[in-house]
Steps between C-alpha positions, in 0.01 A plus 500: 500500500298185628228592763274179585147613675483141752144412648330769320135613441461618122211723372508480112382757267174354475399467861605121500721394779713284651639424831812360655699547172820548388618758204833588385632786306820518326659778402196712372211211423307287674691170467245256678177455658422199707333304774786313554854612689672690215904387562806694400720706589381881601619811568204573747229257613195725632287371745152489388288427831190726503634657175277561168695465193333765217582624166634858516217768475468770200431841538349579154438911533697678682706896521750391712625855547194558638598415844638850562167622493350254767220623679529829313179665346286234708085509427490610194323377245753414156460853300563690796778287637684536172436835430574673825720278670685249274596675214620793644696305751612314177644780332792535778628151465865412403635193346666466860142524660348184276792309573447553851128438473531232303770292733288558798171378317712165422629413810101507657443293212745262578400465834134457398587228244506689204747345252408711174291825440374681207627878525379770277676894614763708375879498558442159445874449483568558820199255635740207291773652705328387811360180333808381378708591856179315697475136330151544419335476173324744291312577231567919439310740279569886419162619520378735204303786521394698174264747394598629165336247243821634239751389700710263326683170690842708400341773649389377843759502755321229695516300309826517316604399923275215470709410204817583653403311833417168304852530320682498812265325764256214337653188610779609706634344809411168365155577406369652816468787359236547201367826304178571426328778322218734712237726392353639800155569390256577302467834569882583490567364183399530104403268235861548371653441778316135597570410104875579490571349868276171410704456209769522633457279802331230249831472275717458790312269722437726791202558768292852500417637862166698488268648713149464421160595653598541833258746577114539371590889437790398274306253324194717416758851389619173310196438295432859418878558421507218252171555324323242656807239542562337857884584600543116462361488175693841403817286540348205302386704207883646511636166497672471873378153558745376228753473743429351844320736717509495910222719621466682767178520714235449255239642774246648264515281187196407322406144371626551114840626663495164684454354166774673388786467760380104474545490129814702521670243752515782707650502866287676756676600824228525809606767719200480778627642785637840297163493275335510911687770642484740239125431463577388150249205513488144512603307166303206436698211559250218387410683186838492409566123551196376376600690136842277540713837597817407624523678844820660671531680825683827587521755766569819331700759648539485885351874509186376402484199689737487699663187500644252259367237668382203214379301777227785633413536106389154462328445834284842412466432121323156664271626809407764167360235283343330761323776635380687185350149365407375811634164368737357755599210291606606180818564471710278778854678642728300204296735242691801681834316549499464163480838428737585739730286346516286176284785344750759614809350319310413181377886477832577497653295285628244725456193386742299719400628800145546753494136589628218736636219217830362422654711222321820629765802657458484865334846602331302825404687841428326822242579759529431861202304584574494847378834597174561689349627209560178269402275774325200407537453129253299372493514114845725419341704207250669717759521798707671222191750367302548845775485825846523367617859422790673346679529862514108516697466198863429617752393212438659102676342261579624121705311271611254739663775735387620855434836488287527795503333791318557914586846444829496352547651117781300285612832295329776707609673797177586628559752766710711289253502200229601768749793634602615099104454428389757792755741362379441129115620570562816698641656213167484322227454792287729539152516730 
């Protein structure tokens, strides 16, 4: 298909922009980019008056299951939340159930401009179910839990459907789908387990998923647990950073694990407005860049959060570093773009994709600047970061293909995934 975006203001990856442009896509790339009237023949010419052009946004940690348990277990802090509310609730799911979770999580994504996400659960199959029916992209991980340092890789079922999962899923439905491997912390996993999973993501060219130092609690058990080893240099010493790591929250890190997640070419994924609500802390942004981190942005699970709203993420991870440095200037709203964006698809492996240039896959979103919220836009990076929000976003693009647009889903039938969703939690739903 041929789709030509005529008169059209473009916000690149970087924050750079351009207005009254012109950019086609044909069949899933981005064909052209110009100042000029782009002629040919189309299958759809979209007007672009009071339209922002943007590279598709990345969700890079996320439990998009997780949505069943919205607003469930609310103000606690992380230990307690998981202990007496999520896990337990947890136990009673059905492959069914994560489908169902999973497919609902999406389509919000969609509609907020989400084009990819980085998932780390279990019945992982049936989240590629949803991915694969939905058009979206996604980067899925069967997350491994372990507590028995003499448990073999033959031996751990996880991770023999890690295995299994890769065999049928990583690079299916041309490439949209990919498989990574997931530990899911430090303190649910062994020194065996981190060695046999990094080796065998590192031989086969796959991501790891991780949680790490979310909480100062879990960092500190941490230290003692590991005679005298941070949980991010645990995973060092046990050779996880061979592969390429994305992790998640990196609240209470100290400044040698900095040193080490830089060295390591690590990913870290900025979750701010989860860290906030389950009083897990603020991670420190600046620190992180000025030790050349490479910086992501997630949303966790909509229970703890409880949106999956990239947007929200990367106008809080900004009013965040501004107001625990008290320096204004620092970092300008195309360092958070960025993030949002061309970071996102190289964290997961997505090298032709993140960015507004010819040859690039066209996962594009526009935003209706024409709402009372949006209006006047000045400079269209910090219209983007500081007035524009998810609910302005009108048309999400993956791959070339409209799956999203004012309201209307391409492959999902909204209202009878909501109905089949409100039957799914009462099975398990307790107060």
């Amino acid at each position: 298909m041929k789709i030509l975006f005529d008169n059209i203001n473009i916000l690149f990856e970087d924050g750079r922009e351009m207005r009254n442009a012109y950019l086609s896509v044909e069949d899933d790339i981005i064909k052209e980019i110009s100042d000029k009237k782009i002629i040919g023949d189309f299958d759809r010419i979209i007007n672009g008056e009071n339209k922002l052009l943007c590279p598709g946004l990345y969700n890079c940690h996320a439990h998009s299951p997780m949505s069943l348990f919205r607003g469930y277990g609310e103000n606690l802090p992380l230990d307690r939340w998981l202990n007496e509310k999520i896990w337990p609730a947890e136990d009673k799911l059905m492959e069914d159930d994560v489908y169902m979770g999973s497919m609902l999580s999406i389509a919000e994504m969609l509609k907020n401009g989400i084009v990819s996400f980085s998932d780390m659960y279990f019945f992982s199959e049936a989240t590629a179910k949803a991915v694969a029916e939905s058009g979206i992209k996604a980067n899925i991980a069967r997350c491994i839990t372990e507590f028995d340092e003499n448990i073999t890789a033959d031996q751990d079922k996880r991770f023999q459907e890690g295995l299994e999962l890769v065999e049928k899923y990583h690079k299916a439905f041309d490439g949209r789908i990919l498989i990574d491997m997931s530990i899911h912390a430090e303190y649910t996993t062994t020194a065996s387990t981190c060695k046999y999973v990094s080796d065998y993501a590192s031989e086969n060219g796959l991501n790891i998923q991780i949680h790490l130092s979310e909480t100062a609690k879990e960092h500190k058990e941490g230290i003692e647990r590991r005679g005298g080893l941070t949980p991010t240099e645990f995973f060092y010493e046990n050779g996880l950073f061979r592969a390429p790591v994305v992790a998640a929250h990196c609240v209470h890190v100290t400044d040698n694990d900095i040193k080490i997640l830089a060295k390591s070419h690590a990913f870290v994924a900025h979750n701010p407005v989860s860290n906030l609500k389950l009083g897990s802390g603020i991670m420190n942004l600046t620190k992180m860049l000025d030790n050349d981190v490479t910086v992501v942005l997630g949303t966790d699970g909509s229970a703890s959060n409880n949106t999956l709203d990239i947007m929200k993420e990367a106008y809080i991870a900004s009013l965040l570093q501004k107001g625990t440095t008290g320096d204004t200037s620092k970092l300008d709203s195309g360092v958070f773009i960025k993030m949002a964006t061309e970071n996102g698809a190289i964290s997961q492996g997505r090298a032709d994709s993140g960015k507004i240039a010819a040859g690039y896959k066209a996962d594009l979103i526009l935003i209706d600047l024409n709402s009372l919220n949006t209006l006047p836009y000045f400079d269209l990076k910090d219209t983007f970061l500081f007035a524009a929000n998810s609910s302005n976003v009108c048309l999400t693009m993956v791959n070339g293909e409209i799956l999203y647009e004012n309201g209307a889903f391409s492959y999902i039938d909204i209202e009878k995934l909501k109905y089949d969703f409100s039957q799914t939690i009462k099975r398990f739903y307790t107060k």
